[in-house]
RODO-2510 file (C-alpha; in nm, 4 decimals, decimal comma):
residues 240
     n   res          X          Y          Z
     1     x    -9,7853   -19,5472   -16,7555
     2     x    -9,6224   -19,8379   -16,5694
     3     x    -9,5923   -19,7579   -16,1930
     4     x    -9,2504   -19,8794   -16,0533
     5     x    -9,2183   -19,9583   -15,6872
     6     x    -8,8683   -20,0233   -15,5535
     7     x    -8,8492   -20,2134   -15,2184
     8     x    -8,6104   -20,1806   -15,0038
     9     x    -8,5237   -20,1959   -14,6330
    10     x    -8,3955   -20,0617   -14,3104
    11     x    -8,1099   -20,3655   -14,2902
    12     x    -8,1355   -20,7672   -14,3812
    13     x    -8,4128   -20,9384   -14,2201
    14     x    -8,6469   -20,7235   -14,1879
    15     x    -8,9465   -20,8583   -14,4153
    16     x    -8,8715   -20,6898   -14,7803
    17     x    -8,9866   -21,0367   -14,9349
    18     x    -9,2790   -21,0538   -14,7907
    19     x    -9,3506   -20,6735   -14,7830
    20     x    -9,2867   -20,7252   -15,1805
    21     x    -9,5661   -21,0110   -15,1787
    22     x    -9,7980   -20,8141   -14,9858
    23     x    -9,8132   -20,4865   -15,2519
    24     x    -9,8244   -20,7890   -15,4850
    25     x   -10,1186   -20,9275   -15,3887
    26     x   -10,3130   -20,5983   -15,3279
    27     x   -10,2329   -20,5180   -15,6861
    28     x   -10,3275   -20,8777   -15,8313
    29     x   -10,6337   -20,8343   -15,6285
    30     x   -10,6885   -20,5009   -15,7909
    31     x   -10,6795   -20,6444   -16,1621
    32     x   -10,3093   -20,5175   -16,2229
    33     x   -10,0647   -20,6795   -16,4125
    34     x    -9,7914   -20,7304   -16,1928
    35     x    -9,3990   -20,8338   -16,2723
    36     x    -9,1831   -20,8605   -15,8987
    37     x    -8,8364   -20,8157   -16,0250
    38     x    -8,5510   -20,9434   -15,7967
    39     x    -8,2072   -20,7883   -15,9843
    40     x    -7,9879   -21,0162   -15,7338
    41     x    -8,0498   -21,3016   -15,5288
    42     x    -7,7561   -21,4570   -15,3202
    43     x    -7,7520   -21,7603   -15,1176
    44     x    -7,8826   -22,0054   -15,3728
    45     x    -7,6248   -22,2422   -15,4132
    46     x    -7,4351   -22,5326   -15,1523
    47     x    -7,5979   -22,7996   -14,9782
    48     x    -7,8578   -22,5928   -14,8164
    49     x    -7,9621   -22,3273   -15,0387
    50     x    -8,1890   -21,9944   -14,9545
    51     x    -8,5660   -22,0216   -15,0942
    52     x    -8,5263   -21,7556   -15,3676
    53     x    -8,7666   -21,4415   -15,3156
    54     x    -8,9322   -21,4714   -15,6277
    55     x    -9,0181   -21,8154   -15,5526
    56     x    -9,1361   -21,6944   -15,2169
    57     x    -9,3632   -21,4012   -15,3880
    58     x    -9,4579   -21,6752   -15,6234
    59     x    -9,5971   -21,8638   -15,4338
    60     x    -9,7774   -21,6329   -15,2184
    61     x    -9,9063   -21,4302   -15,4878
    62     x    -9,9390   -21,5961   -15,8248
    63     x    -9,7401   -21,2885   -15,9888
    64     x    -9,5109   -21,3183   -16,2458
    65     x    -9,1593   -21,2801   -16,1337
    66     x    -8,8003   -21,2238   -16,2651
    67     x    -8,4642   -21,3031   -16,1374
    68     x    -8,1726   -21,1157   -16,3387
    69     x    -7,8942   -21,2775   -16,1238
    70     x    -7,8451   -21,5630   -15,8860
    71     x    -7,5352   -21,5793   -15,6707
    72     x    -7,4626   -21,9398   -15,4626
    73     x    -7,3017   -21,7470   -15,0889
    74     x    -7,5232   -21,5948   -14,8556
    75     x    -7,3262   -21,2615   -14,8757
    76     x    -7,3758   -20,8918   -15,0399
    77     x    -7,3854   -20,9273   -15,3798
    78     x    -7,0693   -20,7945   -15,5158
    79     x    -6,8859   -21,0138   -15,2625
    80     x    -7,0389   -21,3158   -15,3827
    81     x    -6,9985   -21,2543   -15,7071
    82     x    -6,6165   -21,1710   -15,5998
    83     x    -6,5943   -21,5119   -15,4346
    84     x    -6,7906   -21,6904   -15,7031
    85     x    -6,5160   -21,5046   -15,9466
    86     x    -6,8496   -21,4605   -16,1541
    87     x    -6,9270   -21,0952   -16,4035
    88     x    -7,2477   -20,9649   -16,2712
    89     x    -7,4745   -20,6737   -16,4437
    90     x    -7,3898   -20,2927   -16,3093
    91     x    -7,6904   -20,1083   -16,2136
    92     x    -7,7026   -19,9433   -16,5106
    93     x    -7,7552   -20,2724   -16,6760
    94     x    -8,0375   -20,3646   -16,4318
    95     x    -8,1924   -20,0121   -16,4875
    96     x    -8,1562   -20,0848   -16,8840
    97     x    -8,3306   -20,4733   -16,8204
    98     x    -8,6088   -20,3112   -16,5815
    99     x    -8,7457   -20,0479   -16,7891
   100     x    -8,7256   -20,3139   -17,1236
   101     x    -8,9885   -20,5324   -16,8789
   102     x    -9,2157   -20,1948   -16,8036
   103     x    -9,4355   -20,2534   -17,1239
   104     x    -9,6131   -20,5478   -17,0520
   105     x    -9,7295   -20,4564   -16,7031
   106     x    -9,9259   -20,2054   -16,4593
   107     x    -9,7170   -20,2404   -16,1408
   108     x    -9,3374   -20,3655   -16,1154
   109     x    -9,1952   -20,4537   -15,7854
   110     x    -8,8145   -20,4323   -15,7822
   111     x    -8,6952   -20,6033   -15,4213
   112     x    -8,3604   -20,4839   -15,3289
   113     x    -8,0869   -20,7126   -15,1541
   114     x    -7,9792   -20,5883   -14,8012
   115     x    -8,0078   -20,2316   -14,7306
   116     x    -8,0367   -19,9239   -14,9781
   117     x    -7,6245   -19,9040   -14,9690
   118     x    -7,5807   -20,2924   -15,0158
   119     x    -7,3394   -20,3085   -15,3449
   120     x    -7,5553   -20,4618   -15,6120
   121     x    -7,2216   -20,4746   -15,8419
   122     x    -6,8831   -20,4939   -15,7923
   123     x    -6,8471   -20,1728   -15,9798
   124     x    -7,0062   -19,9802   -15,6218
   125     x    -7,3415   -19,9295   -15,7592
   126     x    -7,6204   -19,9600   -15,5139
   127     x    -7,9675   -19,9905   -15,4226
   128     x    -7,9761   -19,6326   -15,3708
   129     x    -7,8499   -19,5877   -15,7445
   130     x    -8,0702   -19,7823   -15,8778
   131     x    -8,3785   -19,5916   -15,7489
   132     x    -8,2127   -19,2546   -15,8032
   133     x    -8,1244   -19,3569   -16,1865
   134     x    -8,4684   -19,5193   -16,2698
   135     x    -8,6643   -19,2364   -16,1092
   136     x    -8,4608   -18,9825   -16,3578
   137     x    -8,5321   -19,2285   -16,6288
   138     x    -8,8495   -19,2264   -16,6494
   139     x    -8,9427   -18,8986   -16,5810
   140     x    -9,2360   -18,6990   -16,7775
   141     x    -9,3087   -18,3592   -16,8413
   142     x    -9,6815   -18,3018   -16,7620
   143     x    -9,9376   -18,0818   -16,9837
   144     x    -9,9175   -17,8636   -16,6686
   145     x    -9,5526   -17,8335   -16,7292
   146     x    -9,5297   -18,0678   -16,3990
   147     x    -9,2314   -18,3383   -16,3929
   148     x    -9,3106   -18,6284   -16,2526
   149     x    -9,2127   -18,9819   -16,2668
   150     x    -9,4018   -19,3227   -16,2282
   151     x    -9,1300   -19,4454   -15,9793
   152     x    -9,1843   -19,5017   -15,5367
   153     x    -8,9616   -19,6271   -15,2917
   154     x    -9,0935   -19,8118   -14,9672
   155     x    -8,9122   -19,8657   -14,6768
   156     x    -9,0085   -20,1808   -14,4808
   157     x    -8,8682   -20,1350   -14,0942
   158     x    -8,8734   -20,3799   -13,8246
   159     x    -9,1078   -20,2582   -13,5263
   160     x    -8,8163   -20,2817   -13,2539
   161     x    -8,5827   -20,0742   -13,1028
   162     x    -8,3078   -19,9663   -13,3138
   163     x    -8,6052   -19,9205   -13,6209
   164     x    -8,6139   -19,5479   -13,6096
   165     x    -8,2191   -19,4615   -13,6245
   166     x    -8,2252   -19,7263   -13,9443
   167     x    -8,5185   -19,5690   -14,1236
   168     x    -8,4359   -19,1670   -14,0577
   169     x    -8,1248   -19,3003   -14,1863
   170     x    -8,2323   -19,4884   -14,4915
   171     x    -8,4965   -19,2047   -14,5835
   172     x    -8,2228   -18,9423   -14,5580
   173     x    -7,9982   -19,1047   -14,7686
   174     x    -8,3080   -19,1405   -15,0782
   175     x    -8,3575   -18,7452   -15,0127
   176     x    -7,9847   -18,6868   -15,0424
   177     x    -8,0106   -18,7831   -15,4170
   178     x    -8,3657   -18,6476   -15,4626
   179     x    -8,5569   -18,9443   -15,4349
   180     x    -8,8662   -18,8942   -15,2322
   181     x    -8,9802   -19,2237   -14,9849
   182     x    -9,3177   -19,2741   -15,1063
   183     x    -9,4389   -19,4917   -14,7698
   184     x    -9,3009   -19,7262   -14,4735
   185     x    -9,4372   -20,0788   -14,4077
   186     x    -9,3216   -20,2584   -14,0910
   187     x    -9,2481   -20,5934   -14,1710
   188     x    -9,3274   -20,7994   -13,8726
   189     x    -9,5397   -20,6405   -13,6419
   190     x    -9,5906   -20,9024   -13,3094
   191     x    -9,9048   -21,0142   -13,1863
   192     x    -9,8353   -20,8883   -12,8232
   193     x    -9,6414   -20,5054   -12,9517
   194     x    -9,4669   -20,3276   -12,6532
   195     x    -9,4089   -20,0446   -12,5700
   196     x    -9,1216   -19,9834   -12,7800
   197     x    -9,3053   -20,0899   -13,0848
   198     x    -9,6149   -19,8922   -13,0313
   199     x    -9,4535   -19,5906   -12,9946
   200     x    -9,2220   -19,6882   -13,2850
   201     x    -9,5570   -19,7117   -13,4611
   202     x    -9,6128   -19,3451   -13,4391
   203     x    -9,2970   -19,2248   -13,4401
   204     x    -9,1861   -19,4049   -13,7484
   205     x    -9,3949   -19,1194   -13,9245
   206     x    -9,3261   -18,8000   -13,6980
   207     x    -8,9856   -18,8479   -13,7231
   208     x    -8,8945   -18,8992   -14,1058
   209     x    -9,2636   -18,7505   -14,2282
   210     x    -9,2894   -19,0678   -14,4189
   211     x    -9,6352   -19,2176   -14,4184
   212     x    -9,6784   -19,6577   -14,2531
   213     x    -9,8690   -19,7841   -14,5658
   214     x    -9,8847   -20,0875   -14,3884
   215     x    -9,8537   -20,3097   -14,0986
   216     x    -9,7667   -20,6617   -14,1925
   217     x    -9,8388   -20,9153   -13,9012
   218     x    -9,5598   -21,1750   -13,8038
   219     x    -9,5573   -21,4801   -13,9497
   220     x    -9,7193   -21,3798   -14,2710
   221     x    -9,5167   -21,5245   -14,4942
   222     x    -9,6160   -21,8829   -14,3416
   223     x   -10,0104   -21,8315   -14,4937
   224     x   -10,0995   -22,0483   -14,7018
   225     x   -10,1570   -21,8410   -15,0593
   226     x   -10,4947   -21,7995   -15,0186
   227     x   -10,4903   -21,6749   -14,6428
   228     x   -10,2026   -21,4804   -14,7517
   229     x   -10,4025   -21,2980   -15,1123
   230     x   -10,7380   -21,2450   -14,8899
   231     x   -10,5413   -21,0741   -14,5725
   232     x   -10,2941   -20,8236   -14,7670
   233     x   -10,5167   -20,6178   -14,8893
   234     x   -10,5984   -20,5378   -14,4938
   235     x   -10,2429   -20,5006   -14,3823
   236     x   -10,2333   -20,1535   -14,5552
   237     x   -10,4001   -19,7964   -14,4371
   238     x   -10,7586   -19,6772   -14,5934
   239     x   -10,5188   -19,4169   -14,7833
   240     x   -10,2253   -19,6280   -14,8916
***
């Protein structure tokens, strides 16, 4: 069965794209077949237009990628679309689109936009629905009478102060609808930590009893590809 990772993160800015390429390339490098799915990018129109993440994971990665919308303001999705005066997919439509893609594949990355609450529609559906509605969808009965389903979430985090409010808050809110965090990865970890984020480093996992699959150095996303491909695999945990 396809294994479906969703992505998302503590707030803007805090490394999802390149968290996404990283679980990428540890997968490519594994012999998967792996599809990064992006259901909304925004920011990809004007005079000075965003890099789209797929391109970014693209390019890092070699994967194949999809982008099911593409919004020109820098803003949450269903405001851009507002502003754009634009129809974009509900989540249920992006749940429908996802799962058609599963076949063909071993791994799908779906990167969120935002935070887990960031409106992905302008009908209110979020991240948060997205992961709750795909994880029921594609849940199995076991021969052991066991239900399970194919589908993680990861929570990238920044390293600073401020990271573990934002991720006991973001892994509450996936428990509140019965979606279990499957691992954190902190998204820029500085070559010379402090205090704060060395404590952060252990705490991130006392406090919401989420495991740190990984610890992605800062900067990473300026590698060239093949830096970037040989060093992911070594940004995660022996048991990740």
């Amino acid at each position: 069965m396809t294994r479906v990772v969703v992505v998302t993160g503590t707030d803007t800015g805090v490394g999802k794209t390149v968290a996404t390429a990283a679980l990428a390339a540890r997968a490519v490098a594994a012999g998967d077949r792996v599809l990064v799915v992006k259901p909304v990018q925004t920011g990809v129109g004007g005079a000075d237009p965003d890099v789209p993440d797929v391109d970014t994971v693209a390019r890092l990665t070699g994967a194949d990628t999809v982008q099911l919308v593409a919004l020109d303001e820098p803003l949450a999705p269903d405001t851009a679309a507002r502003r754009q005066g634009v129809a974009i997919p509900t989540v249920r439509e992006h749940v429908t689109r996802i799962r058609e893609l599963l076949p063909d594949y071993d791994l799908v990355l779906v990167e969120g936009a935002g935070g887990l609450l960031v409106r992905l529609d302008t009908e209110g559906g979020t991240l948060l629905d997205l992961a709750r509605d795909l994880t029921f969808a594609l849940r199995r009965r076991g021969p052991d009478d066991v239900v399970s389903s194919p589908v993680e979430v990861v929570v990238v985090t920044r390293a600073g102060l401020g990271t573990l409010n934002h991720t006991e808050l973001t892994t509450t809110a996936l428990r509140a609808v019965q979606v279990e965090p499957a691992g954190l990865v902190i998204g820029a970890w500085p070559a010379e930590p402090g205090v704060a984020e060395t404590c952060n480093r252990t705490d991130l996992t006392r406090l919401t009893g989420v495991p740190v699959l990984a610890v992605i150095p800062d900067g990473a996303g300026d590698l060239r590809p093949d830096e970037f491909t040989t060093a992911a695999p070594g940004w995660f945990g022996p048991t990740s």
